[in-house]
C-alpha positions, 0 to 999 in steps of 0.5 A: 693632824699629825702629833708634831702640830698638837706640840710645840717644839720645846715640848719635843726636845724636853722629851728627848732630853729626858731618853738621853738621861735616861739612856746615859743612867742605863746599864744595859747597852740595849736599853741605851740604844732604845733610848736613844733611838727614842730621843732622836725621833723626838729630836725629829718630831721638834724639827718637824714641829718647828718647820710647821710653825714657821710655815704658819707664820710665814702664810699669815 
């Protein structure tokens, strides 16, 4: 069972949200990168999670 199933979506897109504030009060142009490479694999995680739900969904 993969962690995109155990979450919902919108748990996945406020974690993303949260590295990109992060990233944007960051200083260093690394720790940016890192940040953001962060947000986008939750934003990856909440499109994996939704598409879980809608095939859940559409089988019952």
């Amino acid at each position: 069972m993969g962690i995109e199933r155990i979450y919902t979506p919108k748990y996945f897109r406020d974690r993303a949200e949260e590295f990109l504030a992060k990233a944007d009060n960051s200083e260093h142009a690394k720790t940016k990168e890192t940040l953001r490479k962060v947000a986008k694999t939750y934003d990856e995680l909440a499109r994996r999670s939704e598409q879980i739900r809608t095939v859940r969904e559409a089988a019952e």
